[in-house]
N, CA and C of each residue as an Amber inpcrd file, in Angstrom:
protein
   483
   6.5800000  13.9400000  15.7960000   6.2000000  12.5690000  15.5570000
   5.8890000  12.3800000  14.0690000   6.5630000  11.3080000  13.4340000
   6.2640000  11.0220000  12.4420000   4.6860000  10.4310000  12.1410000
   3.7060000  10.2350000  10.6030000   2.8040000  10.2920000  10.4060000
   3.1800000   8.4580000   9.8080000   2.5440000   7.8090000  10.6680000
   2.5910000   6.1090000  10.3020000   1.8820000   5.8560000   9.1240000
   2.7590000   4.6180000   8.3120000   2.8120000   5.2690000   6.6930000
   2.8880000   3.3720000   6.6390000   1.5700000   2.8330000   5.5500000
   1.3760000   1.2750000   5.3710000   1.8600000   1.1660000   4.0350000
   2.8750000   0.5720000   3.7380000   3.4460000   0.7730000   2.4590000
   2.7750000  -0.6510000   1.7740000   1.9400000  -0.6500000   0.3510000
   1.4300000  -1.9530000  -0.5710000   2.2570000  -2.8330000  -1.0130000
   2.3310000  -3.2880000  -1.4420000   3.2920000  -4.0250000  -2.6910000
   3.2780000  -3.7020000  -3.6360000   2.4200000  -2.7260000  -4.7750000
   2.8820000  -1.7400000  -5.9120000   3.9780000  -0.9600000  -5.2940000
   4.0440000  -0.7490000  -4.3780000   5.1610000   0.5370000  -4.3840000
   6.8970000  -0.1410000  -4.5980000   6.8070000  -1.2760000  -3.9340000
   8.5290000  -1.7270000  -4.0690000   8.1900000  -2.4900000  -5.5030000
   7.4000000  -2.5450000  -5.9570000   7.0690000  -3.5700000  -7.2620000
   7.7570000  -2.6430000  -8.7490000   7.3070000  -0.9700000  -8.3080000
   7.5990000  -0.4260000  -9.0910000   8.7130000  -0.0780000  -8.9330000
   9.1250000   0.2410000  -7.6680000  10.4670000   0.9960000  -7.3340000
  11.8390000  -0.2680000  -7.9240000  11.3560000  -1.6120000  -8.2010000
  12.2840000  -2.3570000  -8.3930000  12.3000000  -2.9730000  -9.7180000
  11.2290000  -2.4070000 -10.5110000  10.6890000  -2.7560000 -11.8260000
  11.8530000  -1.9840000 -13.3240000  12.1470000  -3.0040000 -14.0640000
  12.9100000  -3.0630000 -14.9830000  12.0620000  -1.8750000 -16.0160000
  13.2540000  -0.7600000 -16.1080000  12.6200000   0.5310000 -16.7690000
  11.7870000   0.1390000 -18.3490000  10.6160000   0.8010000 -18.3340000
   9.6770000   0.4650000 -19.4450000   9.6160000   1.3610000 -20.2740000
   8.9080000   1.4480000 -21.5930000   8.7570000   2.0660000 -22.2620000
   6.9790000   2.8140000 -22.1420000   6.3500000   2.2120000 -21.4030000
   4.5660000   2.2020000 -21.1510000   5.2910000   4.2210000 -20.6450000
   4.5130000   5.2350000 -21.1050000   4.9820000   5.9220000 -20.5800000
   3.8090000   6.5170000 -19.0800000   3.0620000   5.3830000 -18.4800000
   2.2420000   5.6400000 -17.2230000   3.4240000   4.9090000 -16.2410000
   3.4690000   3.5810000 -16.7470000   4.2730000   2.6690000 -15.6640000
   5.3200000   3.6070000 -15.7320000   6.0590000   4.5610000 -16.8250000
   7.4710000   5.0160000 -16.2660000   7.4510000   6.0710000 -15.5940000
   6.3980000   7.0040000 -15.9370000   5.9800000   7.7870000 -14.4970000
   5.9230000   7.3610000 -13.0750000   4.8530000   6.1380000 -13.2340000
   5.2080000   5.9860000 -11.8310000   6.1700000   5.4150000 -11.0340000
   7.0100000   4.4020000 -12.0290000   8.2790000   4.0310000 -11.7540000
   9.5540000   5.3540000 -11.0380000   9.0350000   6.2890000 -11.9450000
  10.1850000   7.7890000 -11.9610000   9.3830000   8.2040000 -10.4340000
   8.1930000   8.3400000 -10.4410000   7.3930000   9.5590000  -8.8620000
   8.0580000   8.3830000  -7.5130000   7.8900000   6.9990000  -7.5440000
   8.3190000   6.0830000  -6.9710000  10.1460000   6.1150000  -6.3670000
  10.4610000   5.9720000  -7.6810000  12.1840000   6.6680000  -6.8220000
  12.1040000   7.5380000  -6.3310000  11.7590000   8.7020000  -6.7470000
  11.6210000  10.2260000  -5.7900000  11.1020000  10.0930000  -4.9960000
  10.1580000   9.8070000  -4.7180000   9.5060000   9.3220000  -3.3310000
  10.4040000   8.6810000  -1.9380000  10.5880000   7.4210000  -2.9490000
  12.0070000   6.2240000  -1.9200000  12.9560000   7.2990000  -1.6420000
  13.5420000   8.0230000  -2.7170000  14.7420000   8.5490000  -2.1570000
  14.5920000  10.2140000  -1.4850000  13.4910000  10.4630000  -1.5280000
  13.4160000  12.2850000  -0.8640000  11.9500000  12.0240000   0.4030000
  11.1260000  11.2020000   0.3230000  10.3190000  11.3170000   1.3020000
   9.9010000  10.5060000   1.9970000  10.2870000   9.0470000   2.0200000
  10.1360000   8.4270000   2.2200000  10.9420000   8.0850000   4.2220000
  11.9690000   8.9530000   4.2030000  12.1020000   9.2020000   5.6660000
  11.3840000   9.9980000   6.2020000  10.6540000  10.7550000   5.9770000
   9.6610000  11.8190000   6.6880000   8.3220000  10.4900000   7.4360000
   8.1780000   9.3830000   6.9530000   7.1870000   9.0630000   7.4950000
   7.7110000   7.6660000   8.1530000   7.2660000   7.0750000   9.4070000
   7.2610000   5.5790000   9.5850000   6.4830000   4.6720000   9.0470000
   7.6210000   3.8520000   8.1230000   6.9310000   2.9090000   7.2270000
   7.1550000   1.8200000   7.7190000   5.5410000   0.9010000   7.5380000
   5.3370000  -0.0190000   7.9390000   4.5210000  -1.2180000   6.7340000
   5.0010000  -2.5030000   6.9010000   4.8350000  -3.3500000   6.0720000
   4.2850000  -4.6870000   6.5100000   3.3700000  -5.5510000   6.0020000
   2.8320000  -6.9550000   6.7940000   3.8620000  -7.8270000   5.7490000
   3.1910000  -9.1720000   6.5450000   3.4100000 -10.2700000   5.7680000
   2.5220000 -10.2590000   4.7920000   1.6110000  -9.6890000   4.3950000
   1.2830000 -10.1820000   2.8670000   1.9970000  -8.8210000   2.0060000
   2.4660000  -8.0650000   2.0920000   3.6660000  -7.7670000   1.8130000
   4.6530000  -8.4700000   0.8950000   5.1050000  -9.3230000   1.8690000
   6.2680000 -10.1680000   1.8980000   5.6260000 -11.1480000   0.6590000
   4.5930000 -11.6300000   0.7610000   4.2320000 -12.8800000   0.1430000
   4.1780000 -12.3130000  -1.3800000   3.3730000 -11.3770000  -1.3980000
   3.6220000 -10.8010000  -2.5430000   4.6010000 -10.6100000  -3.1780000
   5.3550000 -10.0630000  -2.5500000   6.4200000  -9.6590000  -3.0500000
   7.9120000 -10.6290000  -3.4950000   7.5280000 -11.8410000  -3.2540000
   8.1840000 -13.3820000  -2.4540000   7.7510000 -13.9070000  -4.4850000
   6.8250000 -13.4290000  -4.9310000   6.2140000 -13.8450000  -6.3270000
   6.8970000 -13.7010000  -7.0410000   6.7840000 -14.6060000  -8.1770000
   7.2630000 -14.0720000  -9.6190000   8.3690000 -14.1890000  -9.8940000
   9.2500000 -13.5420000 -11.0350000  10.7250000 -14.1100000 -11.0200000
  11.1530000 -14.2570000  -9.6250000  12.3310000 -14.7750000  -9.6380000
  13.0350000 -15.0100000  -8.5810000  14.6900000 -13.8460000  -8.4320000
  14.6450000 -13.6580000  -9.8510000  15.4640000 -12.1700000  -9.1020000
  14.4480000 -10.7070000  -9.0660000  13.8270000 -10.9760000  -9.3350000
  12.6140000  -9.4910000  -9.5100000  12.2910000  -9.5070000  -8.1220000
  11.7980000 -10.6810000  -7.6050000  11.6750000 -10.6950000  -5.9870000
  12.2770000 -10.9950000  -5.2910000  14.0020000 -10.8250000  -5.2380000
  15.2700000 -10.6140000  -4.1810000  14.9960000  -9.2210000  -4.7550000
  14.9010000  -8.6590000  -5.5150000  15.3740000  -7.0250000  -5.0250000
  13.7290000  -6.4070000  -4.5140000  13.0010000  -6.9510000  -4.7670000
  11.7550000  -6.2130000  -3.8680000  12.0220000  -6.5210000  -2.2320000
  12.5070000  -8.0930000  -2.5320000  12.4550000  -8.3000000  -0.8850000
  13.8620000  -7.7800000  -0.0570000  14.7850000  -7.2200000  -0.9670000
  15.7020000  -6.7230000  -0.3980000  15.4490000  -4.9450000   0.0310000
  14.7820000  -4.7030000  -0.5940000  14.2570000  -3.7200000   0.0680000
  13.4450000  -3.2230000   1.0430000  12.3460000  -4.0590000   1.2030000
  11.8900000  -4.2580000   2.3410000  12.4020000  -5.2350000   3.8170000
  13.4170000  -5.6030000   3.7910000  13.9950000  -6.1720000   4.6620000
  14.1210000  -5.6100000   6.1280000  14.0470000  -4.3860000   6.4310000
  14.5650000  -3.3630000   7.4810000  12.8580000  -2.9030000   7.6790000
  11.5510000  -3.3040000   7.2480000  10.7390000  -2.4220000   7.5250000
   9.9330000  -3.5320000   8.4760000   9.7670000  -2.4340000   9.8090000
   8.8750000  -3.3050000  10.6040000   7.3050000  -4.1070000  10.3090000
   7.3380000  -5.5900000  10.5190000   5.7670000  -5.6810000   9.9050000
   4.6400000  -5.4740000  11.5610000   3.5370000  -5.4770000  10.5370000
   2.1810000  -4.9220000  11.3260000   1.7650000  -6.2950000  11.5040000
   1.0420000  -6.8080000  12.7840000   0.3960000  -7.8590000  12.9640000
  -1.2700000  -8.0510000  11.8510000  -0.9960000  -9.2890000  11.8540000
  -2.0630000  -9.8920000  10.8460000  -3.6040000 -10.2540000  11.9160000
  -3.9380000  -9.9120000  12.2880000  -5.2130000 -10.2860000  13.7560000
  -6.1910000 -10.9270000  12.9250000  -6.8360000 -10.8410000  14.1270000
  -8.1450000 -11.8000000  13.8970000  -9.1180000 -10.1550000  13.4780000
  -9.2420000  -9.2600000  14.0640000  -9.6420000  -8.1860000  13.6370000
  -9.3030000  -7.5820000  11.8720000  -8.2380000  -7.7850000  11.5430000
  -7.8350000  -7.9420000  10.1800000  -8.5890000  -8.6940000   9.1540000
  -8.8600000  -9.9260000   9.8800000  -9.2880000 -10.7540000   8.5670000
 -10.2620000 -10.5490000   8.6530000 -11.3850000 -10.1330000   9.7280000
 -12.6880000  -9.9930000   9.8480000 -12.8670000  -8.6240000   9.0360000
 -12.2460000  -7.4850000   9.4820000 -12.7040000  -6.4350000   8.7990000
 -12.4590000  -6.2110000   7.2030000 -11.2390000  -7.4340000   6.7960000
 -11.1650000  -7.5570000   5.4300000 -12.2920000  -8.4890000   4.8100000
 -12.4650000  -9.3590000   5.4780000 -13.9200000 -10.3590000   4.9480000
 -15.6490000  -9.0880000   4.9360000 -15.5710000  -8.2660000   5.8570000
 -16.8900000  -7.4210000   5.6880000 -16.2990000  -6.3330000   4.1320000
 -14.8880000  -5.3190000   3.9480000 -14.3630000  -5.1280000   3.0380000
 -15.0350000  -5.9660000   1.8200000 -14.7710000  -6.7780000   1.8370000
 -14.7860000  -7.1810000   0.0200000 -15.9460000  -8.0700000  -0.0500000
 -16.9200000  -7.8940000   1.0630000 -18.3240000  -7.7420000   0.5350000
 -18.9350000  -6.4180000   0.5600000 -18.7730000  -5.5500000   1.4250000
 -19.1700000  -4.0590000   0.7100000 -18.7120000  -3.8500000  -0.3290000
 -17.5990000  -4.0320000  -0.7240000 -16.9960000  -3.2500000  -1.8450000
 -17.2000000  -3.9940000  -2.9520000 -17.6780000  -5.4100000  -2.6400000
 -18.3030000  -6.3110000  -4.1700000 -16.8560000  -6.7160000  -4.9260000
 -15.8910000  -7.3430000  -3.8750000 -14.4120000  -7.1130000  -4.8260000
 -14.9550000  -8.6850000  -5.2750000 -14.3250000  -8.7570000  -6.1290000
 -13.9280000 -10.3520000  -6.6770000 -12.5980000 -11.0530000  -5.6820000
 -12.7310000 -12.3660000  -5.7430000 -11.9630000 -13.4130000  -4.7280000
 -10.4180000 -12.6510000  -4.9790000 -10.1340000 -12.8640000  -6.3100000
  -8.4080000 -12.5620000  -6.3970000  -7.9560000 -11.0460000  -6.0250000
  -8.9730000 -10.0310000  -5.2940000  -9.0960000  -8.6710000  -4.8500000
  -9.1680000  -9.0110000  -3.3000000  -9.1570000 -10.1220000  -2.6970000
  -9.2530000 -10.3060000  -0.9120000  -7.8590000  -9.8720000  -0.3850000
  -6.8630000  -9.8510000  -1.0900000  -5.6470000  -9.2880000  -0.3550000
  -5.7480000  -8.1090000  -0.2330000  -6.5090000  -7.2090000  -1.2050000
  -6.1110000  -6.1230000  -1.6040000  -7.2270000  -5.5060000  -0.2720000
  -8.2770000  -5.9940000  -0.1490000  -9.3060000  -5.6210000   1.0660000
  -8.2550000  -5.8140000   2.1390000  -7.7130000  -6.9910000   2.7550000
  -6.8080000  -7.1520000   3.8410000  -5.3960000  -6.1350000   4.0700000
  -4.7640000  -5.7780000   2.5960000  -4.0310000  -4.4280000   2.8870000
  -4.8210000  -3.6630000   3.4460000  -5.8980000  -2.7290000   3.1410000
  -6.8680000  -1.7600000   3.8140000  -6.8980000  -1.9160000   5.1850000
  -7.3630000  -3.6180000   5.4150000  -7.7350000  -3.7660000   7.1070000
  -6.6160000  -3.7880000   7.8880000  -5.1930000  -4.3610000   7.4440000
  -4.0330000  -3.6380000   7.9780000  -3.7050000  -2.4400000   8.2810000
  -3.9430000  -1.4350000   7.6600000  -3.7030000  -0.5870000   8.0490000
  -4.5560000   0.3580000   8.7500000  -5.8520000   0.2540000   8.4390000
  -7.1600000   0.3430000   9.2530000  -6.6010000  -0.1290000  10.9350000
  -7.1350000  -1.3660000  11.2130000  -6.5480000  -1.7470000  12.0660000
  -5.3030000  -1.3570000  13.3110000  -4.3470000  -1.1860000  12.2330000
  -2.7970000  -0.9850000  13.1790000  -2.6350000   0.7770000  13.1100000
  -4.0260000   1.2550000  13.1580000  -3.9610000   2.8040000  13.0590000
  -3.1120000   3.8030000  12.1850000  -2.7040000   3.2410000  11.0170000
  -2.1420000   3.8630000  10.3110000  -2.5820000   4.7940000   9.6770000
  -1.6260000   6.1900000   9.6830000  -2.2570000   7.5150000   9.1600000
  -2.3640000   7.1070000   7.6380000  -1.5590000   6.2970000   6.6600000
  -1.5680000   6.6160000   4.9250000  -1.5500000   5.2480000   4.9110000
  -1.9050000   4.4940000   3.8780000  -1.6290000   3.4350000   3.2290000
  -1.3130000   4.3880000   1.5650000  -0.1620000   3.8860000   1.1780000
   0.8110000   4.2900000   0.0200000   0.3730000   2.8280000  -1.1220000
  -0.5380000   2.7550000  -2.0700000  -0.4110000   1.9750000  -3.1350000
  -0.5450000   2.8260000  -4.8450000  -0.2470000   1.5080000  -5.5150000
  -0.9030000   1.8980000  -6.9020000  -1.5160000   1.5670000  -7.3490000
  -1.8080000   0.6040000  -6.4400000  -2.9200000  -0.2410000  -7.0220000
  -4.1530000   0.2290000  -6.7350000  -4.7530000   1.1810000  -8.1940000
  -5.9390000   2.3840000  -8.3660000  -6.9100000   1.4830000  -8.4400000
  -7.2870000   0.3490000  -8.4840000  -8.1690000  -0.8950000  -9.1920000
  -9.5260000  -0.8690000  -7.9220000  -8.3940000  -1.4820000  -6.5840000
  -9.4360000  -1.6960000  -5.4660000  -8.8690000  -0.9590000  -4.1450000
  -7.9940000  -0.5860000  -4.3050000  -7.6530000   0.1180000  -3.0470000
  -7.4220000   1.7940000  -2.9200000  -6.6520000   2.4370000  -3.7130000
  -6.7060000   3.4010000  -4.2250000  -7.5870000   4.2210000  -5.3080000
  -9.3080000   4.0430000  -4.4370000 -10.0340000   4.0870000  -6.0490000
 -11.0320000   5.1720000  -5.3710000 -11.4700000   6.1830000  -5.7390000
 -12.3290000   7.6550000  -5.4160000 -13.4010000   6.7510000  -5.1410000
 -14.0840000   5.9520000  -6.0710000 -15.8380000   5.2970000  -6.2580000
 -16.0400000   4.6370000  -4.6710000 -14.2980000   4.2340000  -4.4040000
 -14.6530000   2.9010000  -3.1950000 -14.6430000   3.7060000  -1.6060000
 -13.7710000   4.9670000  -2.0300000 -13.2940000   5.4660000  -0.7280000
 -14.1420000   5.7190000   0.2010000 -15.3720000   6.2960000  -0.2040000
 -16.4360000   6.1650000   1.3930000 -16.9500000   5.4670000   1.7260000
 -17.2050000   3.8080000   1.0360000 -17.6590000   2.8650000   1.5270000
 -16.4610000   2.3700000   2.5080000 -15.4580000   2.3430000   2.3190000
 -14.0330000   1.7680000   2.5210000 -14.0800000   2.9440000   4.1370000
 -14.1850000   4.1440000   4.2580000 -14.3480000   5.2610000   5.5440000
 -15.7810000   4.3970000   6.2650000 -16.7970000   4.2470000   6.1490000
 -17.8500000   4.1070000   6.3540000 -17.7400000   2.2340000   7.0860000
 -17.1850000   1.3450000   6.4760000 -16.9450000  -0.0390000   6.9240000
 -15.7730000  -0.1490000   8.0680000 -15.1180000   0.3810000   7.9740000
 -13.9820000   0.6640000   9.1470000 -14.7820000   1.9820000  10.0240000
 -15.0510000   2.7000000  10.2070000 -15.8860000   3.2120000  11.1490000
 -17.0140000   2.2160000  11.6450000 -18.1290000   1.7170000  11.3180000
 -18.7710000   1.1360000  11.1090000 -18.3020000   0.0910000  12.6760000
 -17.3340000  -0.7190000  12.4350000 -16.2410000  -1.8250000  12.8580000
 -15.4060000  -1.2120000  13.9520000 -14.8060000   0.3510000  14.1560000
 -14.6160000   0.9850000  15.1990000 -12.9570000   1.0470000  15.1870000
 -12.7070000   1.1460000  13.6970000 -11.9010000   1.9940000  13.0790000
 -11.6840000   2.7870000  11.9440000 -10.1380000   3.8520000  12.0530000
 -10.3090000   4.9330000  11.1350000  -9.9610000   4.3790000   9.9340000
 -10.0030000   4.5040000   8.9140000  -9.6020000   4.1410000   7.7510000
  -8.3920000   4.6950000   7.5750000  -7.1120000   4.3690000   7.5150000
  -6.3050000   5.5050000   6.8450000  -6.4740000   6.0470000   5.4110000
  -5.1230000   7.3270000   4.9470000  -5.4470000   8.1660000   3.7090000
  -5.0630000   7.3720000   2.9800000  -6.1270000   6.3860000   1.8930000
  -5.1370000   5.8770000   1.1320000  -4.8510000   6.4810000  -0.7240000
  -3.7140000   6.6240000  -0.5330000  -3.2070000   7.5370000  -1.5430000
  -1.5410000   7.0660000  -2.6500000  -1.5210000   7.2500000  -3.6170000
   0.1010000   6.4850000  -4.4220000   0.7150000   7.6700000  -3.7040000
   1.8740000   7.1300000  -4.1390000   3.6440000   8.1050000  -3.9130000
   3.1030000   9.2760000  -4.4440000   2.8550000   9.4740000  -5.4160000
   2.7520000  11.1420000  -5.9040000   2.0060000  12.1090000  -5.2620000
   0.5160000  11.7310000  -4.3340000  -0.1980000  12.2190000  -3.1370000
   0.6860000  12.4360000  -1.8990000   2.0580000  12.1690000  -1.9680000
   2.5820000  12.5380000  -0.5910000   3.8990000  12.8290000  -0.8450000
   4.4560000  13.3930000  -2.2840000   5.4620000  14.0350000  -2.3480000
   5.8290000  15.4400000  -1.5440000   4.4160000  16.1990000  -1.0470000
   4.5780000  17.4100000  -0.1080000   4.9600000  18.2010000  -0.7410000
   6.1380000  19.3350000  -0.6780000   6.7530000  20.2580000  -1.1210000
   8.1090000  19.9420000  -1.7150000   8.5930000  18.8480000  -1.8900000
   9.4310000  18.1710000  -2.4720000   9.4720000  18.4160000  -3.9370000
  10.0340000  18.9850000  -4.4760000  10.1780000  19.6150000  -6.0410000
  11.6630000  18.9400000  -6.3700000  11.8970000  18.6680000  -8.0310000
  13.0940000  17.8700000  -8.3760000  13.8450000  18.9580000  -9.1590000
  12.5050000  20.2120000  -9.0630000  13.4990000  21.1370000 -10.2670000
  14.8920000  21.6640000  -9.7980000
């Protein structure tokens, strides 16, 4: 059985992002393809509508190829359990208003029992300071938190040499 895998919207953001010179963004742009293309079948990936919405942003060809990539990935229901456990989220965690999606990714995947949530976004979701409040509020509520971790935490034994 595969390990159920909540994919963010950094991840197709980067994977579809016009190559940079920043040499962090091109790392993770570079761990991001390797990822899409060597491990990314090992796990069932799953995606919501705020996903979509996100990803629906901004240019308008920058987001046909995000949304063309996610096209084939099943989405996770949005509940009433979701928004609640994202509204207690981003008052524990003290996020600011334009950080409530980023709590509601968490409760997605919280929620729909997902083993990993996959972002890059290190700010509010992927952040060491937040992670046991973030274990502790979903327990709390009478769920697990999944691992949330970027592409490069779940490359495995996957080597490019």
């Amino acid at each position: 059985m595969k390990a159920r895998l909540y994919l963010e919207t950094t991840v197709p953001s980067y994977l579809t992002a016009r190559p940079t010179r920043d040499l962090i963004r091109a790392s993770h742009q570079q761990i991001t393809q390797e990822w899409w293309e060597h491990r990314r079948k090992d796990f069932e990936v799953f995606i919501s509508q705020l996903v979509l919405d996100e990803a629906a942003a901004g240019d308008p060809s920058a987001a046909g190829q995000r949304l063309a990539i996610l096209a084939d990935l099943p989405l996770l229901d949005l509940s009433e359990d979701v928004f609640s456990l994202a509204a207690v989220l981003v008052q524990t965690l003290a996020l600011p208003a334009r950080a409530a999606t980023d709590a509601a990714h968490i409760a997605v995947a919280a929620v729909n029992e997902m083993h990993f949530l996959v972002t890059w976004n290190c700010t509010h979701i992927a952040n060491a300071e937040m992670a046991t409040k973030i274990h502790d509020v979903c327990r709390r509520h009478g769920f697990t938190a999944p691992v949330i971790c970027t592409p490069e935490e779940l490359m495995g034994d996957w080597s490019h040499d």
